[in-house]
N, C-alpha and C positions, 0 to 999 in steps of 0.2 A: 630458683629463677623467678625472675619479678611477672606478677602476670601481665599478660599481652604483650611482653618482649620477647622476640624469638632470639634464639640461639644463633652462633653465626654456623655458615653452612660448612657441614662436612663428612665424615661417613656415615651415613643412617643404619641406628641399630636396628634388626631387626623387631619389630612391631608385633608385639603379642596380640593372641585373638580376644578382642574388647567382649564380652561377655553382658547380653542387657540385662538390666534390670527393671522390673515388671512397673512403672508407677504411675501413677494418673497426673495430666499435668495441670495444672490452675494460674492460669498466667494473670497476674494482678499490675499489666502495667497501662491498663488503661485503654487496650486497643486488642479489637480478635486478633488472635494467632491462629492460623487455620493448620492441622495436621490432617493429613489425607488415610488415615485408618487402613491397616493391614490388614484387622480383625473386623468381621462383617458384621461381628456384635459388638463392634467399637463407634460411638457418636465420631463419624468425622471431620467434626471443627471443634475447637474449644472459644466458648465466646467469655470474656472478662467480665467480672465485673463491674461498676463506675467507678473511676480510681478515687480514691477520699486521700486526702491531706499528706499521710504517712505515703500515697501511691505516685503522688506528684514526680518528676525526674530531681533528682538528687536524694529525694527521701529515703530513700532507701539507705544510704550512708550513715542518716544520722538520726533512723529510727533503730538500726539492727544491730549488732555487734563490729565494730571496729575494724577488729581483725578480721572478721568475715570477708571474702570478696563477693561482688555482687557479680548480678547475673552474664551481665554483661562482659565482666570480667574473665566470669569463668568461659565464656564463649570465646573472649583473645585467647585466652589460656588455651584454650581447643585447639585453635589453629595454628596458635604457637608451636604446640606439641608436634599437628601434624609435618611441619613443616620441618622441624627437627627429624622427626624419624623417617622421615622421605628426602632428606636432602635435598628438599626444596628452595626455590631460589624466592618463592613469591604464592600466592593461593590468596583465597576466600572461601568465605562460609556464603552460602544463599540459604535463606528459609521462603517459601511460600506464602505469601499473604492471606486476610480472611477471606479474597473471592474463592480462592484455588488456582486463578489464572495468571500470577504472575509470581516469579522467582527474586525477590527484592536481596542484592547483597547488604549483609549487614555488619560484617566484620575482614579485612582485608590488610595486605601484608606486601613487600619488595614490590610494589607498581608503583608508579605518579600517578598522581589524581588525576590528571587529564585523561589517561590513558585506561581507567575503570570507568570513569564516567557515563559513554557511550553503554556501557555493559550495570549501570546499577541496578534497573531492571530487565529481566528476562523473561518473555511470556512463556507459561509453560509448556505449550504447543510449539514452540521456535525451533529449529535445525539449529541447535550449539551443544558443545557438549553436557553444559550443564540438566539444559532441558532435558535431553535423552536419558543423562544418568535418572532423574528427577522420574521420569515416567515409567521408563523399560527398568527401572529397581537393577542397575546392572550400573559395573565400573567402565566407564568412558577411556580408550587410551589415544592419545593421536601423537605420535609419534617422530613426525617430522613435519615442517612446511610446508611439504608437498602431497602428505596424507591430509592437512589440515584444507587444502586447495580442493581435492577430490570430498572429501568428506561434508567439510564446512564451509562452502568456498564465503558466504558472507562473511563468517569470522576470519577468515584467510586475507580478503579484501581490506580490512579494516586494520588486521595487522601483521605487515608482508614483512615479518620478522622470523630468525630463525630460531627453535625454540619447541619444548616435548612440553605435550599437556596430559591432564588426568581429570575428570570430575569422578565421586563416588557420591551415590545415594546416600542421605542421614535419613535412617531408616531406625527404628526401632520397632516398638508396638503401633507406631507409628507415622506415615510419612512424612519428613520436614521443609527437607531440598536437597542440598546437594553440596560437597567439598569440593574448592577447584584449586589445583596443583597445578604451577609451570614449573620446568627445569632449563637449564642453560642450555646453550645449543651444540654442546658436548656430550649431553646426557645420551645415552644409550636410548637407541628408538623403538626397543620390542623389549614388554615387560613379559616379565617372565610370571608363569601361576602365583611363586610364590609374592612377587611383589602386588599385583594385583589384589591376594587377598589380603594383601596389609592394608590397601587404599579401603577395601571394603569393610576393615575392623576401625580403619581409623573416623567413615563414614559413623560406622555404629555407637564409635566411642562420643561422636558428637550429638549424635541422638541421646545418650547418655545422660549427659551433660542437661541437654536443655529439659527432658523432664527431671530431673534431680534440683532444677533449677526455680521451677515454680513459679511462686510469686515476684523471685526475687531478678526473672529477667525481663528486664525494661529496652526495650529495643530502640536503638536511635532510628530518624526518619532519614540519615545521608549515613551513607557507608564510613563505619570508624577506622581509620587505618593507623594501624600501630607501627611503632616503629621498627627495621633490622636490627640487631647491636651486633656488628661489625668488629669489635673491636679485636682485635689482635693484641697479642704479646709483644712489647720490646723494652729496650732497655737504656735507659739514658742517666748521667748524673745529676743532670740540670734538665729543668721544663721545658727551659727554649731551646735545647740543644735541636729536637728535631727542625725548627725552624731555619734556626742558624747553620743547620746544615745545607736548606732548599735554600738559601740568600746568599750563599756561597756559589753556588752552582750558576754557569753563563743562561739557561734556558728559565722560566718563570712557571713556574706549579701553582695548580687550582685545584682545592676540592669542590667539589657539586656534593649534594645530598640524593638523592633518589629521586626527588619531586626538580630537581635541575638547578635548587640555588645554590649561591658562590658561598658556604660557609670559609675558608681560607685560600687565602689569595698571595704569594709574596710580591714584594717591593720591584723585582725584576717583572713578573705576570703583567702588575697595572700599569708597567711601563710600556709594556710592548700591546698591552689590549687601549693605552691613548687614556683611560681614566684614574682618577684619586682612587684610593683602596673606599674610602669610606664609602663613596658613591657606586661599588661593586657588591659589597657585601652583603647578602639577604637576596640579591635579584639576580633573575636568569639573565644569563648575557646574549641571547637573543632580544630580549625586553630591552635592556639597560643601552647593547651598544647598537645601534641603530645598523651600520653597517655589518651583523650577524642576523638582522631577521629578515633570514631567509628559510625557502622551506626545508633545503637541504640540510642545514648544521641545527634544528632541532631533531629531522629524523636523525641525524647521525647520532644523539643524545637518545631517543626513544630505542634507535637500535645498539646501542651499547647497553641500557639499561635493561632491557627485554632479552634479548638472548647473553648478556654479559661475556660478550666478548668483545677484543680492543679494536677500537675503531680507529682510523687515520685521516686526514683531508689536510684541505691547503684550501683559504681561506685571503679575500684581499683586506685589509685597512685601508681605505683611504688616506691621502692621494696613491699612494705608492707601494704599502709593505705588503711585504704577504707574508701570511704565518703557517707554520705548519701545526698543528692541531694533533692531540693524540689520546686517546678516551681510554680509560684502563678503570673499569668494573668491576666491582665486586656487592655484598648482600647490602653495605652500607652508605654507597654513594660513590662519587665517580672521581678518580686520579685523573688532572687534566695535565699535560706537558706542551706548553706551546714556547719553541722559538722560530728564529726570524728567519724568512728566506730572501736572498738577493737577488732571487729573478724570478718570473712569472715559471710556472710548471711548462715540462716541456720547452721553454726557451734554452739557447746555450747561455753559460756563466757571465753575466755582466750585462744581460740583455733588461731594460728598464721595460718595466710595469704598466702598463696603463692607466692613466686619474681615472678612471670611472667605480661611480659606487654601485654594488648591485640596488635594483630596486626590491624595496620594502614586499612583502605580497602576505596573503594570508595564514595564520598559523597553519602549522603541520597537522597541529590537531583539528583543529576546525574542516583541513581540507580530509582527514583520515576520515571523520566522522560524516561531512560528508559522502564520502566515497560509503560507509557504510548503509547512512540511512540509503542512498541510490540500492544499496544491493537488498539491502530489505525490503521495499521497496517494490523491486521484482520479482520478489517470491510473497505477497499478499494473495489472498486466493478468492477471500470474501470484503463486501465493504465490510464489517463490522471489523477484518482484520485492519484493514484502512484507517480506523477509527483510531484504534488502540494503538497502534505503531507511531500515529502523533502522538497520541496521550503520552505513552510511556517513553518513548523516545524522541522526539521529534521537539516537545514541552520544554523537556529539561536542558537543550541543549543550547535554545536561544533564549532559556530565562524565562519563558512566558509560564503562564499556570491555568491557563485556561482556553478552548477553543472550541469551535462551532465550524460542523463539516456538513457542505448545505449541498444536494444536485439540482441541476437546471430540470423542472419538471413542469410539461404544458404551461410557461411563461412565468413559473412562480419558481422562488430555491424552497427545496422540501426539503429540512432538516435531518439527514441520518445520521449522526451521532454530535455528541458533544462532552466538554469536561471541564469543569471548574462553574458549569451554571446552574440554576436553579430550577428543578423545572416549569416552574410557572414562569419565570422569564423565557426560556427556549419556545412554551406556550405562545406566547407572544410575540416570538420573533420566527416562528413554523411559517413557514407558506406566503411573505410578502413578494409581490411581483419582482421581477428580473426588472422591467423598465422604470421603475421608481427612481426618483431622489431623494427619497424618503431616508436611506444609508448609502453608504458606501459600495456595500457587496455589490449591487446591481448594473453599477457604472463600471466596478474593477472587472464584471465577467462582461461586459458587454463591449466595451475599449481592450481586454488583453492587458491592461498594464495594471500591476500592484497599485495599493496604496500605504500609506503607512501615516501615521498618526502620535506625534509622542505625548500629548497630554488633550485632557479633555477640549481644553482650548481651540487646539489646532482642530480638531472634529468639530468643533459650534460653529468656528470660520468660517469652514468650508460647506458644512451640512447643519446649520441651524434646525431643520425639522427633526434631524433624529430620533431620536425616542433615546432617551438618558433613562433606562431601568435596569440595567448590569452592574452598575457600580465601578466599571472596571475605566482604570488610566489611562492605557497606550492600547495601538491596535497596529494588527498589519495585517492587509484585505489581502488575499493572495488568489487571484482570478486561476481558476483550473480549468485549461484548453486543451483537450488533445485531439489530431489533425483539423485543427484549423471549428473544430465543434467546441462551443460550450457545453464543460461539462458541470460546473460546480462552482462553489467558493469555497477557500478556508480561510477562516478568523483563527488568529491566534491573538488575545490577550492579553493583559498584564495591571497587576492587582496596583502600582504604582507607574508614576510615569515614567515611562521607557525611548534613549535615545535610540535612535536606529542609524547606524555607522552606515558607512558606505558597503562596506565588506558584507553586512549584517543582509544588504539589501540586497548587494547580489545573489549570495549565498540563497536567501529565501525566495527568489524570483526565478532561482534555478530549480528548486527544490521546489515547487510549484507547477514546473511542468512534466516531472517525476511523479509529483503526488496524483496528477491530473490522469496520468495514463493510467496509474496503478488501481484510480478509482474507476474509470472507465471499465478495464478488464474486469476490475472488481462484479459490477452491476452484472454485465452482462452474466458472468459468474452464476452469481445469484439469481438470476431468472433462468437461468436452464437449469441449476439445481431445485428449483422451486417447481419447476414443469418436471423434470424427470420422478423428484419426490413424491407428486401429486399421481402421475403414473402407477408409480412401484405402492400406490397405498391404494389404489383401487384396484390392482391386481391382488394384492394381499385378503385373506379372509377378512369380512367385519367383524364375525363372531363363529363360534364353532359350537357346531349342533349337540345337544344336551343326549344322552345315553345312561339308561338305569345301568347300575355298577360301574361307571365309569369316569373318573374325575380328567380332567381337563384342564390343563394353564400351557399357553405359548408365550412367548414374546419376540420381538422383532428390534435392532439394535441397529442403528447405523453406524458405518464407521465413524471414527473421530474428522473432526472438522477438517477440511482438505480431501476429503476422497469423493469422488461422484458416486451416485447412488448404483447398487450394487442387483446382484440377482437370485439372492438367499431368497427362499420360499418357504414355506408349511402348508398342511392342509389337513384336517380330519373332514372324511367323509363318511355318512351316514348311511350305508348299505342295506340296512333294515332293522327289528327291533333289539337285534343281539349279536350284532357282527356291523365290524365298520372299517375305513382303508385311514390308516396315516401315513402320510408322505411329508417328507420334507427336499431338497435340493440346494444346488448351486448352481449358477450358470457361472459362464468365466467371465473374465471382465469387471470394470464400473462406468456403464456408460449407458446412454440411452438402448443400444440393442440388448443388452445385456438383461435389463430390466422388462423389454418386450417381449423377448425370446421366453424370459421368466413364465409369462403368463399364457403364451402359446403351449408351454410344457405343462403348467398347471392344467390350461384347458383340457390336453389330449389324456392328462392322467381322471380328471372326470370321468371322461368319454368313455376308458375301459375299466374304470376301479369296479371292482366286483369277479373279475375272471382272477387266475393266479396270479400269485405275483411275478411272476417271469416273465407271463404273458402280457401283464401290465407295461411292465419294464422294454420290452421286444418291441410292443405296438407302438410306443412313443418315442423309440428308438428310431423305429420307420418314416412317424410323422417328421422326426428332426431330420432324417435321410432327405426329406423332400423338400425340407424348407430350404436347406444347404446354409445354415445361417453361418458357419465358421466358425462356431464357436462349440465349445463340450460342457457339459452337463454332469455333474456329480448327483445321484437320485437314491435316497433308499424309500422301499413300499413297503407298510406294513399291513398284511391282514391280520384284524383281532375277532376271534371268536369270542364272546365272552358265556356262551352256553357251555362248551366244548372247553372252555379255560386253558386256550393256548393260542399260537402266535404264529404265521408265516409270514418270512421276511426275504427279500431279494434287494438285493443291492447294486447300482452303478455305478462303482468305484466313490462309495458316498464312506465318510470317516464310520465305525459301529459305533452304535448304539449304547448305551450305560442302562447295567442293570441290576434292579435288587428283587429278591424274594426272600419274603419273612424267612428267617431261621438260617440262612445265607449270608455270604459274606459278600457284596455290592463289588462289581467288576465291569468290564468291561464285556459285551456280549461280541465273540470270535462268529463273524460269521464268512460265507465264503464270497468275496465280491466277485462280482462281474465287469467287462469294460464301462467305461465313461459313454454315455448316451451321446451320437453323433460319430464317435470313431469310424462302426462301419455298420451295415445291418445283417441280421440271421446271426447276430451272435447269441450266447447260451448266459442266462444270467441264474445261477444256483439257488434253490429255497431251503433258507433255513428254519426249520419248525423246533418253537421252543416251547414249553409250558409255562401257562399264566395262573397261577393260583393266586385266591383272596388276597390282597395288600401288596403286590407286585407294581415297580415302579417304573417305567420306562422312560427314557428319556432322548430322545432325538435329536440333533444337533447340528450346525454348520459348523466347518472350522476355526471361523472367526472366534470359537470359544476356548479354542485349545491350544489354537499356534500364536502364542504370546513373546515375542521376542525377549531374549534375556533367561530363557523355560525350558525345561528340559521336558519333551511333547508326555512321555509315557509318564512323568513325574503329575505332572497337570492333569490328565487325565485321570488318572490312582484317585487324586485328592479329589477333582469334581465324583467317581465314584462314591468315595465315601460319604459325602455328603446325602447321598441318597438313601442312608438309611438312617436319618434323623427323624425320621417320623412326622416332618412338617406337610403341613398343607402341601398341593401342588403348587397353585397361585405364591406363596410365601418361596416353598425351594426353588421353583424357577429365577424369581431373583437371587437368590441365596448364589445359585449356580454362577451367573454373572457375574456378581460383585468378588462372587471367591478368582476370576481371568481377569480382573478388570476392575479392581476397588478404586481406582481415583475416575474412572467413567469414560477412558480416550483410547476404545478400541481400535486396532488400525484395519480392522477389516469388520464387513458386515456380520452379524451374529444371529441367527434363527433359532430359537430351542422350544421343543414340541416333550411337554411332559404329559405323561400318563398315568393313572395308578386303577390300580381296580380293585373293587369293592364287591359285596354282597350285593347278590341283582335282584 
C-alpha cells in the first residue's frame, strides 16, 4: 500500500500488541519536539538542533535514499494503518508541542478541512477526548452523541453529529499525544477489552514510529490530510460505460469528494442544478449556486460526511423548481442523486411553488465554530486561559496572527497577554490611558462599538498620532463590555492587509461580548485563587526544624490548573532533643474553608503534639466537634523516638504510610485507622508502634499522590514503594516520588508528601 493512503473501510483484522522499542529520539527538523518522559530519568523535551541546508523542508528527499520514506510519511503510514485495522471511517495523529501545552494535529484522514480546523490545536489541559487520552495515559471511548453531550459537551456543540469516537495515548518511553478515531454512526457504542487494547497497541505503534523516525521527521506547520482510496471493484468493457449508464437514467448524479467539491457531474445534474458542467466542477455548490448557500444543505453535507449515513432534503431553485436532494457516503466522497419535484413539500400534486430565493447567511462552518469558541469560552477559568483560547483558537479562525488582550485598570488598559508581538513593542504599548486618542483601543472600550481597520492607511485617517511600531496591516479593536462595565480590549492583527466582510464583523462583535464576560469571570477568578493561595501558604510550614539523625524533605503540590486551592497539610514538630511529632492531613474540599479549617487543625495538633498519638488525634477531634465546620478531615500522627528507635502512629482514616528498612523489602506500612476527624467525638483511634532502626525511610503522603485516574490504586502504590529503597537523598526521592504519579506535572488533586529517614544520631 502506498503510504499515507488509507485502505477503504472494512472488517478490521484483529491488531496485534505493538511491542516498543527502547531508542532515543533526535529530531533534526529544525524545531523542538517536546516528549513528556515516562522515565523520571528521561530529559523530557527533546530540543533540535539548527537545521543546516540538508534539514531545510524537502531536503530530506533529496539528501537520503530514494526509496526511503520520510518521516512524515511514515507518520501517514501510522494512521493509515490505524485506521485500517479499526475500521475507521476518519482519525488523526496529535503530537505535543516544545511548550507541553498544546496538542497540535499533524497528520489527518476521512474529515473536510473545515471541519478539523476548529480542532488543529488542542490545549492539553482542555475537556476533549484527545486531551484526556493525552494526560490520564488511558484510551478515550465515547460512544455515542449523547455520551459525547454529557462527557464533552464543547465538542458535542461544535459537532451535533452522530458518530463513535476513540482517542489513545502515543506513549512509548515517551509521551507524544495522542490517536484520534471516528466510526460511522452504525458503529457499535461499547468497546469491548479487547478492542480497546488494540487502540492502545496501535497508540504504541505510533510512538514507535516517531522515535524510529529521528532525524528524518519533519513536521508540517497545518495539519497534512491524506487522502481515502475508496475505490471499489467493478466491471465494464468500455471507460464510459459507467457514465453512459448515469446519462441514461431521467434523475442527474453528482459526486462530491470528502472536502464537498463536485468532481463529476452528468449532463441531466447541470441541467437541473441551472449551471454549465465546466462552471460546477472543482466548487462546492453552496459556493457556486448561490440559491444553496444556506446553512442547512452544507450541514446536510457535514452530516452525511461525519456520521456517513444517507441524507435526504428538498431544496428550492429559483423562480420555481424544487429538487429533491439525496447524499449517499462512503470513506471516499459523497453519491449525490437529485431530481425534480412538481410541487412544493407538503403541497398536494400540481400545487405551484413560490418565486422566493432563500437568503444567502453565514457558512455552516463559521456558525459551527462559532458556536464552539461561545462553549469554550464558558469553560475558561483563569485569564491566562483567556489568552490562549484566542491565540490558538480564536487567531486561526479569522486569519489574524497576532493579538493584544488589554483590562480596563485605574483609567489605563494593562496588558495581560499577547501573540504575535515583540515584547519590547507590548513594552510600549502596556499601560496607555483608556481616554487617549492616541489609538483606537480607548475609544472602541469607551463608545462599546468595534473598530476595524484594513490597511495601514485607513488607521493614519482616522488616528494620525498612533504610534506605527508593530509592523502589522489590518486590525480589529474589539471593545470587551460586560453588564454594561468596561472590562478590557482585544486587538486581533494581521501580518498584511485584511478585508473585513460584513459577516466577518458581525461575527467578531459577537464574539466580543463572549470574550468580555469570560475575561471578566476570568480576573475575578484569579484574585480569589491568588487570596486563597496566599492563605494555604502561610498556613503551611516555612521550614522544618533541623534534628540529629534525622533527614527531612517535604513538598506541597497544587492541583493542576482549574482547581481551587485545596486543604492538604504537613508538619514536623520538634518535641525535644531526640523525639519529634510528624503529622500530615486532608481536609475535604477546594475552597476557602477548606484551606482555613486546614490551619485550625494544624493549630490544635501543635497544641497537644507531645501526648500520644490517640490522644493527639481525640483532642482535635473535639476542637473540630466545636468548630462544627462541616467538613472531615483525614489526619495521620506520627511520634518518632529516635533514642528508643521506633515509631507510634495513629491514624484518622488518613491513606498508610510507605515504608523501607534496610535489609527489607519497601511496602506499604498496615496500620489500623481510626474515623475521619469531625464524624463524631470520644471515638477510639488505635496506635500502631513500629521499629525504626538506622536508614529507615518513611514517607507520608496525601492522596493526591496515589489516586491518579487511569491507575490501578494498589499498582501505584507498590511502585512509589519501591522507589524508596533506592538509596537517594530524601530532598531528591521526594521529587523522584511525584514525577513517578505525575511525570507530565497536571495533578488533579492537591499533593503533600512528608519524607523521613533516619540516621546515626
Amino acid at each position: 500500500m502506498v503510504a499515507g493512503r488509507v485502505a477503504p473501510r472494512g472488517a478490521a483484522p484483529p491488531c496485534e500488541q505493538a511491542e516498543y522499542v527502547d531508542r532515543t529520539v533526535e529530531c533534526g527538523c529544525g524545531r523542538r519536539l517536546a516528549a513528556v518522559s515516562t522515565d523520571p530519568r528521561r530529559v523530557t523535551s527533546v530540543r533540535a538542533e539548527e537545521p543546516s541546508r540538508a534539514d531545510e523542508p524537502g531536503a530530506a528527499e533529496k539528501t537520503g535514499d530514494a526509496d526511503e520514506p520520510s518521516g512524515i510519511e511514515l507518520l501517514e503510514e501510522a494512521l493509515a494503518v490505524a485506521v485500517r485495522r479499526t475500521g475507521a471511517s476518519g482519525g488523526g495523529i496529535y503530537l505535543v508541542d516544545e511548550t507541553g501545552r498544546l496538542l497540535g494535529l499533524k497528520v489527518a484522514c476521512g474529515l473536510p478541512g473545515d471541519v478539523v480546523a476548529p480542532w488543529r490545536q488542542v490545549p492539553v489541559t482542555a475537556s476533549a477526548p484527545v486531551g484526556d487520552a493525552f494526560r490520564e495515559d488511558r484510551v478515550v471511548w465515547v460512544g455515542s452523541q449523547e455520551e459525547m453531550a454529557l462527557s464533552y459537551p464543547q465538542t458535542a456543540a461544535a459537532l451535533p453529529y452522530r458518530f463513535t469516537s476513540a482517542a489513545a495515548p502515543i506513549t512509548g518511553r515517551s509521551r507524544w499525544g495522542a490517536l484520534f478515531l471516528i466510526w460511522p454512526a452504525g458503529h457499535s457504542g461499547r468497546a469491548s477489552p479487547r478492542e480497546r487494547g488494540n487502540l492502545a497497541a496501535l497508540g504504541r505503534r505510533v510512538a514507535r514510529v516517531l522515535e524510529e523516525a529521528g532525524r528524518k521527521l519533519v513536521l508540517p506547520d497545518e495539519p497534512r490530510m491524506i487522502p481515502m482510496d475508496g475505490a471499489s471493484e467493478s466491471f465494464s468493457l468500455s471507460a464510459h460505460a459507467p457514465a453512459d449508464l448515469m446519462e441514461r437514467l431521467p434523475e442527474g448524479f453528482v459526486a462530491l469528494d470528502l472536502e464537498g467539491r463536485i468532481t463529476f457531474l452528468t449532463a441531466r445534474a447541470a441541467s437541473l442544478l441551472g449551471r454549465h458542467v465546466s462552471r460546477l466542477l472543482g466548487t462546492r455548490p453552496w459556493q457556486s449556486l448561490p440559491w444553496m448557500d444556506q446553512v442547512l444543505v452544507e450541514d446536510h453535507y457535514r452530516t452525511a460526511v461525519i456520521s456517513r449515513e444517507p441524507v435526504g432534503f428538498t431544496v428550492l431553485r429559483p423562480p420555481d423548481t424544487w429538487l429533491d436532494i439525496e447524499l449517499h457516503p462512503d470513506s471516499s466522497g459523497i453519491s449525490v442523486r437529485v431530481k425534480p419535484r412538481l410541487s412544493r413539500p407538503g403541497d398536494p400534486p400540481g400545487t405551484a411553488a413560490p418565486a422566493a430565493v432563500p437568503p444567502p447567511g453565514a457558512s455552516v462552518g463559521r456558525l459551527y465554530q462559532l458556536v464552539h469558541l461561545a462553549a469554550a469560552l464558558t469553560d475558561v477559568i483563569g485569564v491566562q486561559d483567556v489568552v490562549d483560547l484566542i491565540a490558538v483558537q480564536i487567531l486561526p479562525a479569522f486569519g489574524a496572527d497576532g493579538m493584544v488582550l488589554s483590562t480596563a485598570d485605574a483609567g489605563r488598559l494593562k496588558i495581560v497577554g499577547h501573540h504575535g508581538y515583540d515584547p519590547r513593542t507590548i513594552e510600549r504599548l502596556d499601560g496607555l490611558p483608556v481616554d487617549t486618542g492616541l489609538t483606537p483601543a480607548g475609544e472602541a472600550l469607551i463608545s462599546g462599538n468595534p473598530l476595524f481597520f484594513a490597511d495601514p492607511d485607513e488607521l493614519a485617517r482616522d488616528y494620525p498620532s498612533a504610534p506605527r511600531i508593530s509592523g502589522k496591516q489590518a486590525w480589529a479593536f474589539l471593545p470587551l463590555v460586560s453588564d454594561a462595565r468596561p472590562v478590557g480590549c482585544c486587538i486581533l492583527t494581521y501580518a498584511r492587509p485584511h478585508t473585513f466582510t460584513a459577516e466577518d464583523r458581525a461575527v467578531l462583535t459577537s464574539l466580543g461580548g463572549l470574550v468580555a464576560q469570560a475575561l471578566d469571570r476570568a480576573r475575578l477568578y484569579d484574585a480569589k485563587h491568588a487570596l486563597a493561595h496566599t492563605l494555604q501558604q502561610a498556613l503551611l510550614p516555612r521550614s522544618l526544624p533541623a534534628l540529629d539523625g534525622l533527614e527531612v524533605a517535604a513538598r506541597y503540590l497544587p492541583a493542576g490548573h482549574g482547581m481551587d486551592v485545596g486543604g492538604d497539610f504537613y508538619d514536623l514538630i520538634r518535641l525535644d532533643r531526640a523525639t519529634a511529632a510528624a503529622v500530615i492531613g486532608d481536609v475535604q474540599g477546594h475552597n476557602m474553608a477548606a484551606a482555613a479549617l486546614m490551619g485550625q487543625v494544624r493549630t490544635a495538633v501543635h497544641a497537644t503534639a507531645g501526648a500520644r498519638p490517640d490522644e493527639v488525634l481525640a483532642r482535635t477531634n473535639r476542637v473540630l466537634a466545636d468548630l462544627e465546620p462541616d467538613l472531615l478531615v483525614s489526619c495521620l500522627y506520627a511520634h518518632i523516638d529516635l533514642d528508643r528507635r521506633r515509631m507510634s502512629l495513629a491514624s484518622a482514616g488518613h491513606p498508610p504510610p510507605l515504608l523501607h528498612r534496610p535489609g527489607q523489602r519497601p511496602g506499604v506500612l498496615e496500620i489500623d485507622p481510626g474515623p475521619l476527624l469531625g464524624i463524631g467525638v470520644d471515638l477510639p483511634y488505635p496506635i500502631t508502634t513500629v521499629p525504626m532502626p538506622p536508614g529507615t525511610t518513611l514517607a507520608l503522603y496525601t492522596d493526591g499522590l496515589v489516586e491518579v485516574p487511569g491507575t490501578d490504586l494498589d499498582r501505584m502504590t507498590s511502585g512509589l514503594a519501591q522507589l524508596l529503597a533506592g538509596g537517594s537523598r530524601p530532598d531528591r526521592l521526594v521529587d523522584k516520588l511525584i514525577h513517578h504519579s505525575w511525570p507530565h506535572g497536571l495533578p488533579t488533586d492537591d499533593i503533600a508528601v512528608l519524607l523521613l529517614k533516619t540516621g546515626e544520631a
